[in-house]
N, C-alpha and C positions, 0 to 999 in steps of 0.2 A: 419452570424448567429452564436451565439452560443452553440459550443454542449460540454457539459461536460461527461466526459465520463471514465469509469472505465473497462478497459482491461486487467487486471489481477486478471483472475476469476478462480473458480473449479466448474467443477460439483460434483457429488455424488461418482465416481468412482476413485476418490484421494485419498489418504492415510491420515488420521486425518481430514479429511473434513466429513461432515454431510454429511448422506444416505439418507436421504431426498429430498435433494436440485433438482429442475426440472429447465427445462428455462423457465416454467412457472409463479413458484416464482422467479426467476432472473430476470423476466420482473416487474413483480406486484409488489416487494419493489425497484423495481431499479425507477418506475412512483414516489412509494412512499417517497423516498429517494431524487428526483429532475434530478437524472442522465439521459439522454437521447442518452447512447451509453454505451454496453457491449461486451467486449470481452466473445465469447463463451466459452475459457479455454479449455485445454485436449483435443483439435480438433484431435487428432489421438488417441485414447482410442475407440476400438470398437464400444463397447455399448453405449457411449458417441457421439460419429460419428453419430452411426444411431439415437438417439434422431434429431441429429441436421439437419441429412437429411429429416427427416419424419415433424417436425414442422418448420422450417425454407427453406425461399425461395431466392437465392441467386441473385440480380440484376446486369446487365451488370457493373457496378461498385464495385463489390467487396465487398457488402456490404447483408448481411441478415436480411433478413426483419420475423418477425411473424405474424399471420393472421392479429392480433390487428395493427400492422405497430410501431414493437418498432426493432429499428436497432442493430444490432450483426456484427461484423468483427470475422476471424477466428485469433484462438490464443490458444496459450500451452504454459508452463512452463515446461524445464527437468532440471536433474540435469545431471552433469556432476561431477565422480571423479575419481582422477585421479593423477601422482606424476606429477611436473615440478619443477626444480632447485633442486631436490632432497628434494622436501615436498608435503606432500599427499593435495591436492587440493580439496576442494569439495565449487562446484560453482554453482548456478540456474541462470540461463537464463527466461527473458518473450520472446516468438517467434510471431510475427506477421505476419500474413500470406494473401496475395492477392486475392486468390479464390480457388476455388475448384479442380480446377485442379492441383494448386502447390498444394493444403493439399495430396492429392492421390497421388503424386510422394514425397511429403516429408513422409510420413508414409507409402511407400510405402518403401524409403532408411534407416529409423529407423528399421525396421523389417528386416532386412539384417546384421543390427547391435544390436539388441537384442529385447526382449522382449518388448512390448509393450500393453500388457491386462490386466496385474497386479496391473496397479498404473495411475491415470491420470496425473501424476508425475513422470514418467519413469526415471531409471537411466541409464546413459550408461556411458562406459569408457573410451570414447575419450576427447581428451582435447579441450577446447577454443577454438585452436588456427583450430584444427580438426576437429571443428564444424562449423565455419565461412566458412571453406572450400565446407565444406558438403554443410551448409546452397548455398551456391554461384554457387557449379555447378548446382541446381536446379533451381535459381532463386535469379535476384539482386535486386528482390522487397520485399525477406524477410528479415522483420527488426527483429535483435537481439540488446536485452537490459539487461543490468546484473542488476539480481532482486535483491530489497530491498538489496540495494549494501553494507549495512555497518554490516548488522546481521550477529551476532558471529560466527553463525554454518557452515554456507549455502550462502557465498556472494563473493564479487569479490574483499571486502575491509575486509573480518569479520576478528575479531582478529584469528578463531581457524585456518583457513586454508586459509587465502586472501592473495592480494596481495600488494604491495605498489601504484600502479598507473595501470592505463589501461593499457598502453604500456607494462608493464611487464606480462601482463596476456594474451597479446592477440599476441606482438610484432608488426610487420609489418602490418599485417590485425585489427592494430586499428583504421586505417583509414577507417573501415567498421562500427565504434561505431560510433552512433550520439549523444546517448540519455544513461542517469543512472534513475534508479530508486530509491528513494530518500529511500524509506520503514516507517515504521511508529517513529523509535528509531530515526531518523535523519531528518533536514528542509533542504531548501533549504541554507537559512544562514548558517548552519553550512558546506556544502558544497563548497558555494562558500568564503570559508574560504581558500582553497588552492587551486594555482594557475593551477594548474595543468589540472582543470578540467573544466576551465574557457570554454574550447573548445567544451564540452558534455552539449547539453540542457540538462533539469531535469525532469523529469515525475514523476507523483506520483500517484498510483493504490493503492487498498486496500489488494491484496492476501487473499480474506474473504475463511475461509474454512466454512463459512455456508450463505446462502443467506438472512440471518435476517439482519434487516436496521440498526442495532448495529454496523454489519460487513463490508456490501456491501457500498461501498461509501463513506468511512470513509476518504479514499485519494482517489482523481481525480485529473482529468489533463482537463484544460479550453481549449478550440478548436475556434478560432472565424475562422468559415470556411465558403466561399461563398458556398457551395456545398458540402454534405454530400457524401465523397469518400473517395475508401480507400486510393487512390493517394494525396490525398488532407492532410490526415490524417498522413499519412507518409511524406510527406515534411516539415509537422509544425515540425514530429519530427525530421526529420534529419536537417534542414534549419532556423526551429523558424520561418518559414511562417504560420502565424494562425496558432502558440503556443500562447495562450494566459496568462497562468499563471497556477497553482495547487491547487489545495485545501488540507489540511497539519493536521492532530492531532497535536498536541503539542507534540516536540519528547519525552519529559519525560512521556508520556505515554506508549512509546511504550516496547517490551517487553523484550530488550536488551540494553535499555541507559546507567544504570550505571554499576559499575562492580559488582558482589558479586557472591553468594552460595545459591541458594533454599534452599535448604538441610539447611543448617549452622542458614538459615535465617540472613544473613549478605549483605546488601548491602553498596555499598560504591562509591562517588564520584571519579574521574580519580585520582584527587589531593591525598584522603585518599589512595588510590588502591595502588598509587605510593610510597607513604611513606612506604609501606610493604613489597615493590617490587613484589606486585602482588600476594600475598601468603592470605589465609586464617586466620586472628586472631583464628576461633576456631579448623579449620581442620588440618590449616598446608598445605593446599594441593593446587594449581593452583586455581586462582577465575577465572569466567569466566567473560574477557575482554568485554566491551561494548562500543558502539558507539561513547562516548562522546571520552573515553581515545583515540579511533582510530581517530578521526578529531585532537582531540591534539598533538595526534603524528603527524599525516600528514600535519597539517595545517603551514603556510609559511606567515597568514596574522595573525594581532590581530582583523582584521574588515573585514570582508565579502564584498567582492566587485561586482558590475553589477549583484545586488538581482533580479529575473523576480517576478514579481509581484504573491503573493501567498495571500492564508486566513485559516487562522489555528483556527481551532476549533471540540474541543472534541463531539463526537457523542452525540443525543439528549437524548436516551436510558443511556447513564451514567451522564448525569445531573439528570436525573428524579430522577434514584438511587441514587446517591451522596443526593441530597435533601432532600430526606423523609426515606435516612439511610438505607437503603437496597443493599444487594450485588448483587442480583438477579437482571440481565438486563430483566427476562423474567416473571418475579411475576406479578399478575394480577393487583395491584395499578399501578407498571409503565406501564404497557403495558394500561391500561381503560386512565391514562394519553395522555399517546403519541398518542392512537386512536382519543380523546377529539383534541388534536394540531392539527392532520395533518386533521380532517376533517373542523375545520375552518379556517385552513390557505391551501394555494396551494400544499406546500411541506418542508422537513426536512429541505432543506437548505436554502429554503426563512426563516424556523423558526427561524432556529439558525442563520441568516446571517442579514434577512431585518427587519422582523416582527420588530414594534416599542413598546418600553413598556405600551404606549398608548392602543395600539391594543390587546396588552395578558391584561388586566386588568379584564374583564369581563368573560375570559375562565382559565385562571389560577390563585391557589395562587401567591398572590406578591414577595415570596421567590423565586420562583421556576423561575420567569420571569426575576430578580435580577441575580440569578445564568446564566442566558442562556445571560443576559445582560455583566456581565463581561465574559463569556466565549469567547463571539463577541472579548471583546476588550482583551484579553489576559490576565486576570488579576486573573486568580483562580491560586491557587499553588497543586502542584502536588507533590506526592510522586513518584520519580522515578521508572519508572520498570525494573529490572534487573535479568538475568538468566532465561528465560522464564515465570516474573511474569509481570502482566502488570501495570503501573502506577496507582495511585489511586490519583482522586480526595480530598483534605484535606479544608473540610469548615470552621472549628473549628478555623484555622489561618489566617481566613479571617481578614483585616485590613478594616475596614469600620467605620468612624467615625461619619456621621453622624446619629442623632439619630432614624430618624425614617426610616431610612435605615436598622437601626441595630436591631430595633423593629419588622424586617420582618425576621428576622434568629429565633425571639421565634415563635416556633408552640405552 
């Protein structure tokens, strides 16, 4: 069976995430969405906890079920910062966790070492290497994943504070990594660009700080599993046993690809970055490093090799926008839209994935079906996003020759 599924999640009680967010809405756009497995996120966050104990019911497999029967695994993200080799480190970790029992002894050992009410994103200031440790005397069935591993700030590879390779981040106990988390600024292609990593499946989660279908879903990870377990789920990751492949934004969307300046409003390919040495045309001052310059750096192939089978395409919410010229994922044309999709087709990703242009003919304009038609096939061009901004769809340079193709871009 196939379960697609997004395990790196927040509730409300994380720092920059929506105060809103319930596992209620995290079930109802995640139906909406297509996804059929969530990490609960922040599993040791009090308040957070007791949600999850009060609406969630935990089966002898490891797994939590809601009244409705939409399945949840326990799961947190911390950060970790900290000096090694004499450079200050700051690293996020996804944690996966077994059952209830290990969630009670692992926030039962985070509370020994600091604070954990403040943030459903807890920082502590032990290293990698002193968190595997931790993680181990607890339990060898908690899996750790270094999150959206290539992002500037906060990664295991970011320009501002990462590392060159696992090994160097973890030493000896990288024989405890299975799995990277690809993040929205990087695919698997550009990954399996250097060798190094040839050995670490690839997962790819959303890290939504809000549970809107904008957010939630935007990266998964494909599961073809005879049995819905957490055993089960964990061996695809450590083994590639029913890993079946990910689902990908295009990385120029995401929000660290190229290098530049918010501030400056300057962005700039690896290639331009480099010709400056990395300096600001208008500040003079450090650009912040992105994704693309760090696979440049590291990478050791010109062509990506033993790719796992992936499908990349940008959320349905920013095609709606992009189309009818709007910035606003949450305006009332795109959202009366996307209500219009999903209630005649099954789900988001049948939209954007199966749905035939046949089929959209009679519920959408032909532009908009056009747009979600090359989005399938890779073919819309993107303004990179760089320094915390996110990539922007560009329709204007769309190449479309023929004519009554082209007669569908005039409203």
């Amino acid at each position: 069976m196939e379960f697609i599924g997004d395990l790196h999640i927040h509730g409300r009680y994380a720092q920059a995430c929506s105060k809103t967010t319930t596992l209620e809405d995290l079930e109802r756009n995640a139906r909406i969405k297509g996804l059929h497995l969530l990490g609960t996120g922040d599993c040791q966050h009090p308040l957070w906890r007791k949600e999850i104990d009060q609406k969630l019911t935990e089966d002898e497999n490891g797994i939590l079920w809601t009244k409705t029967h939409f399945p949840f695994i326990w799961t947190t993200e911390l950060s970790l910062i900290y000096t090694q080799e004499g450079k200050g480190r700051r690293i996020h970790h996804v944690v996966l966790l077994p059952n209830k029992e290990v969630v009670n002894q692992f926030t039962d050992g985070l509370l020994k070492k600091g604070r954990i009410d403040y943030d459903g994103r807890p920082i502590f200031g032990m290293s990698s290497i002193e968190f595997v440790d931790f993680v181990r005397s607890i339990s060898a069935e908690i899996e750790i994943i270094p999150a959206h591993a290539w992002t500037s700030w906060f990664s295991i590879f970011g320009s501002k504070s990462g590392f060159d390779s696992v090994e160097e981040c973890f030493l000896d106990r990288a024989k405890y990594i299975h799995a990277i988390e690809t993040g929205l600024s990087s695919d698997v292609k550009m990954n399996r660009r250097i060798s190094k990593l040839d050995k670490y499946n690839l997962v790819s989660f959303s890290d939504p700080h809000s549970s809107h279908p904008s957010r939630l879903g935007r990266e998964a990870t494909i599961f073809d599993l005879n049995k819905l377990t957490y055993k089960n789920i964990i061996n695809a990751i450590r083994i590639g046993e029913g890993l079946k492949g990910t689902i990908e934004t295009n990385p120029e969307y995401g929000k660290y690809h190229y290098d530049g300046h918010r501030n400056c409003n300057v962005t700039l390919s690896s290639e331009e970055s480099r010709k400056l040495n990395g300096i600001c045309p208008k500040c003079n001052k450090s650009l912040t490093i992105g994704v693309e310059y760090r696979i440049e750096e590291l990478a050791d192939r010109e062509q990506p090799k033993n790719v796992p089978h992936y499908k990349e395409v940008l959320p349905l919410h920013e095609l709606i926008a992009a189309t009818y010229g709007t910035k606003s994922l949450t305006s009332k044309k795109v959202q009366t839209i996307y209500e219009t999709l999903i209630k005649n087709f099954k789900n988001e990703y049948d939209i954007l994935l199966k749905v035939s242009e046949e089929e959209f003919k009679k519920i959408i304009h032909p532009k908009l079906s056009r747009i979600i038609l090359l989005n399938r096939e890779n073919k819309l061009q993107i303004k990179p996003g760089y320094d915390g901004v996110y990539g922007e769809i560009l329709l204007d340079n769309l190449k479309i020759t023929d004519k009554k193709q082209k007669a569908l871009f005039d409203f």
